[in-house]
N, C-alpha and C positions, 0 to 999 in steps of 0.2 A: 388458272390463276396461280399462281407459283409461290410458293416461301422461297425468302434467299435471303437468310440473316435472323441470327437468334440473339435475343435482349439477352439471355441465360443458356448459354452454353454446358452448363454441368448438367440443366434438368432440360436441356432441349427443348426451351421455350420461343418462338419464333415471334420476327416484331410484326407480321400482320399474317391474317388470315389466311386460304388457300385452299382453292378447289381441284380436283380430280376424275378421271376417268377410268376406271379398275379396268383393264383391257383384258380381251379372250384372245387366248391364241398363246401369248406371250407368256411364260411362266416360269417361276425356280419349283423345282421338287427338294425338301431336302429334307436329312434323317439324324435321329441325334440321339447319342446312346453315354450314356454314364459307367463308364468302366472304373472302379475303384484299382487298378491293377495298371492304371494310366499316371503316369508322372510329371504330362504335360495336354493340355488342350490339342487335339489332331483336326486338320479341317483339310477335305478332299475338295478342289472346288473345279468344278467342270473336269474331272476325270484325273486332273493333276494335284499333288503333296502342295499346299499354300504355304508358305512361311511369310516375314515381314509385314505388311500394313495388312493384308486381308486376316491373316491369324491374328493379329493384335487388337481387332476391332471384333473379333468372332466371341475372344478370348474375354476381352472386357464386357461383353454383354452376356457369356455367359457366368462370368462371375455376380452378376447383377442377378441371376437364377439364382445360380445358387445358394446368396443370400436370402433370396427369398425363400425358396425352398429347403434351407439349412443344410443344405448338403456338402461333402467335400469331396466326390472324384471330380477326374476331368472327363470329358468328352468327346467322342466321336464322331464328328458332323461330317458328311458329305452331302453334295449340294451341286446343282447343277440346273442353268438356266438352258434353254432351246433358243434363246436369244445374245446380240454381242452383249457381252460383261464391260461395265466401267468405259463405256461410250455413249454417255447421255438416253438412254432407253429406262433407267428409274430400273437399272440390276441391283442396285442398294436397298430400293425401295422393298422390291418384289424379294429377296435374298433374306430380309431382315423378320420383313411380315412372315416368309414360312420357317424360317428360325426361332422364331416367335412364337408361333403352333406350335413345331415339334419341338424343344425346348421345354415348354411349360408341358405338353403330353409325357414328356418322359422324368420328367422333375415332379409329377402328381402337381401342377398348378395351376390353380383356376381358368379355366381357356372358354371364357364366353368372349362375344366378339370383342365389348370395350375394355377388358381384362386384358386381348393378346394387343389390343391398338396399344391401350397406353404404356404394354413392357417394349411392343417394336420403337416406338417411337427414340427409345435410348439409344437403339442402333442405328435407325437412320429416322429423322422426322418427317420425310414421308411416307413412312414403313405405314405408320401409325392410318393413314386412308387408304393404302394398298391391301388391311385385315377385312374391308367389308367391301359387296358388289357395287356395283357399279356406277352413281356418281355421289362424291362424297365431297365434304368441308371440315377441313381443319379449322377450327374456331383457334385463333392464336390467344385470346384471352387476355384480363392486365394482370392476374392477384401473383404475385411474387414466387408464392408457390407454387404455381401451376396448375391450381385445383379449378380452372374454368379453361383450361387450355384440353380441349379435345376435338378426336375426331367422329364427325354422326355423318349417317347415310341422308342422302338427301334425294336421290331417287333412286330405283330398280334399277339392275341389269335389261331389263324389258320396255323398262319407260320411253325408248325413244327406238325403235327397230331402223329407222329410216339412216340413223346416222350412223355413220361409220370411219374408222382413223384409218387411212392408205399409211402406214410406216414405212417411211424409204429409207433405204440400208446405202448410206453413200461409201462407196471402195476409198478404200485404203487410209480411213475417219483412224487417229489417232487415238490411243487409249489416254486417259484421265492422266497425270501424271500425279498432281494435286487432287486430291478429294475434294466434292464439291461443297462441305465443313466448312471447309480451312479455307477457297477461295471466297464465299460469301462473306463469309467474316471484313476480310478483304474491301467489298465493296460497301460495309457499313462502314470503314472507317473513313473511306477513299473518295468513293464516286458521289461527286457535288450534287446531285438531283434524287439521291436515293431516298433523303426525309420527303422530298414532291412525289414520289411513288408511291411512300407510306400513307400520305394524305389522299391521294385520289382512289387507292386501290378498296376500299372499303364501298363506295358509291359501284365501281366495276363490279366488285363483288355482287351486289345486289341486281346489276343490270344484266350478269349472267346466271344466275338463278331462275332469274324471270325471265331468261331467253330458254332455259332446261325445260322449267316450266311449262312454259306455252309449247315447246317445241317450237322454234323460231330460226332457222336457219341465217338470215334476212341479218337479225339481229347478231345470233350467236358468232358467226365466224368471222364477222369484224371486229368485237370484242377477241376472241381470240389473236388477232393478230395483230392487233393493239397492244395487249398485256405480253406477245413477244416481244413485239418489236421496243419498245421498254425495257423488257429485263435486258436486250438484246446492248439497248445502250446504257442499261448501267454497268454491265460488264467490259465493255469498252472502255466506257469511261473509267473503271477501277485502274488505281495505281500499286504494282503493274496492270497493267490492263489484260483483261481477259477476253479471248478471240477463241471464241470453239469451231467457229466455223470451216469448213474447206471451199474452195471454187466450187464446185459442185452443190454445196449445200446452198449460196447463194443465187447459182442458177437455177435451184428450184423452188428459190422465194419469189425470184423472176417473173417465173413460169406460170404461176400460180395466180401472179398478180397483172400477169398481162392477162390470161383466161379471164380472171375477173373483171376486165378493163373489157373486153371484147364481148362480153356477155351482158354488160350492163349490169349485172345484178354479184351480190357475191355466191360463186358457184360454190367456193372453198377456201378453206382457215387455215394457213402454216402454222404450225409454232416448234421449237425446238427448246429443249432444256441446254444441261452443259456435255454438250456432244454436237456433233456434227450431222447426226441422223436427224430425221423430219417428221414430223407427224402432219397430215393433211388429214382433216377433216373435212367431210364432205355426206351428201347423200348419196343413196343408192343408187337414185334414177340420175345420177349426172360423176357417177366413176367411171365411166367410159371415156367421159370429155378430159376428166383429169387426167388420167393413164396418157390418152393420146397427146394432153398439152407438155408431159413428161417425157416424151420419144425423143425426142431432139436434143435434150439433158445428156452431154457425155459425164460416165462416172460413178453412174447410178449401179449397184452392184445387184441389187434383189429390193422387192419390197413383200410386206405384210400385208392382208387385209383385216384388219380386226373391230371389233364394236366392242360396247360394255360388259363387261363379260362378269363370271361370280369371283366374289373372294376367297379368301383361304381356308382350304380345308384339307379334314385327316383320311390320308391314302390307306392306311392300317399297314400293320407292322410289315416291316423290309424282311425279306425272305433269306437265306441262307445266314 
């Protein structure tokens, strides 16, 4: 269940609630060092020198450390995911939460889990449920200032062994050119049915809780691809309109949904953020049928298999 659209922007306060799945497999490692002998914030990101939007968003969050921590050098980050960067896979999310860890580890500041949620959240507002395992709720909250706007665990990395996210890595998916900030915004001011989303998504919320809950397959992955296929046309409908999709990623919403059609039952859930890649949820004892309903899909470049995996944590100190 997605955020997309914050009432407050300065404090990253979002207009409705949102749920998560903390994936294994999938992760940023990243390290962060305070050199007083630095004249400018430095950020290595995936092996390369960052300048422009990724420096300037590293840059402002960690001035927000070092406020807190009263400190004045700048920084040494490098950081690097195993997965595409800034193609709809939540690299913001995952990027922000371990900048978040190391950050307050090296700044001396408080790094229990709701301490790193609520500093990730300024860097990206999903950061804030990517700090704990594996399925969480951002409570978007009303009070002005934020003080009921959090994110809490809602169940284990363990809670559900059965299910599992197929990530497909569709070839040659466009990188971000807009941050995904700066287009939602976008679709609060634009897209005509986005207050009818704000109204229904609270009741969803609840009916996929209660599908986590029970372990409910039946239930859960029609909810999932309901609250895609939604965000799917508010971003369409945003003026300009926003289109993440490629051929590819559509024939595998296809795919998915003939399987389901042929099965009788729902075998499996699409859903896709602002990217072009896919997440299919599904069980164990019926990834075999997925895979196979996938073969015919030209475009498909690699996929993941991953489930709920743990949150963030300290590797101990970088070596040389």
């Amino acid at each position: 269940m997605k955020y997309w659209g914050l009432r407050d922007p300065a404090r990253m306060l979002p207009y409705n609630s949102s749920v998560s799945m903390t994936l294994s497999g999938l992760r940023t490692r990243t390290s962060v060092e305070f050199d007083p002998e630095l004249t400018a914030d430095q950020l290595r990101l995936n092996g390369k020198i960052a300048t422009g939007g990724p420096l300037e968003s590293a840059s402002r969050f960690l001035e927000r450390v070092r406020q807190r921590a009263q400190l004045l050098g700048f920084a040494r980050i490098e950081s690097r995911n195993n997965f595409p960067t800034a193609s709809g896979l939540a690299s913001s999310a995952s990027g922000f939460a371990a900048l978040a860890g190391a950050a307050s580890r090296a700044a001396g500041l408080p790094e229990s889990p709701s301490a790193l949620s609520e500093l990730a959240r300024f860097g990206s507002g999903s950061a804030c449920r990517s700090v704990y395992a594996g399925y969480v709720e951002w409570q978007a909250g009303h009070r002005p200032d934020g003080g009921d706007c959090y994110a809490k665990p809602l169940f284990g990395a363990r809670h559900w062994p059965e299910l599992v996210d197929l990530v497909v890595i569709v070839r040659d998916a466009p990188e971000k050119v807009v941050r995904s900030q700066e287009s939602m915004q976008l679709s609060v001011e634009s897209a005509l049915e986005y207050r009818a989303r704000q109204r229904a998504l609270p009741r969803r919320i609840g009916l996929l809780r209660r599908a986590l809950r029970l372990r409910e397959s039946r239930a859960l992955f029609p909810l999932v691809m309901e609250e895609c296929d939604e965000f799917r046309h508010i971003c369409e409908s945003t003026d300009p309109p926003l289109d993440y999709l490629t051929r590819t990623s559509r024939d595998v919403i296809a795919a998915v949904e003939e399987l389901n059609r042929e099965a009788g039952r729902p075998i499996a859930g699409y859903t896709h953020d602002a990217g072009a890649h896919l997440h299919l949820f599904t069980l164990r004892g019926d990834l075999r049928s997925v895979r196979a309903a996938l073969r015919p899909v030209q475009g498909i470049a690699r996929s993941y298999l991953t489930s709920a995996g743990p949150g963030g944590r300290y590797l101990g100190r970088r070596r040389g």
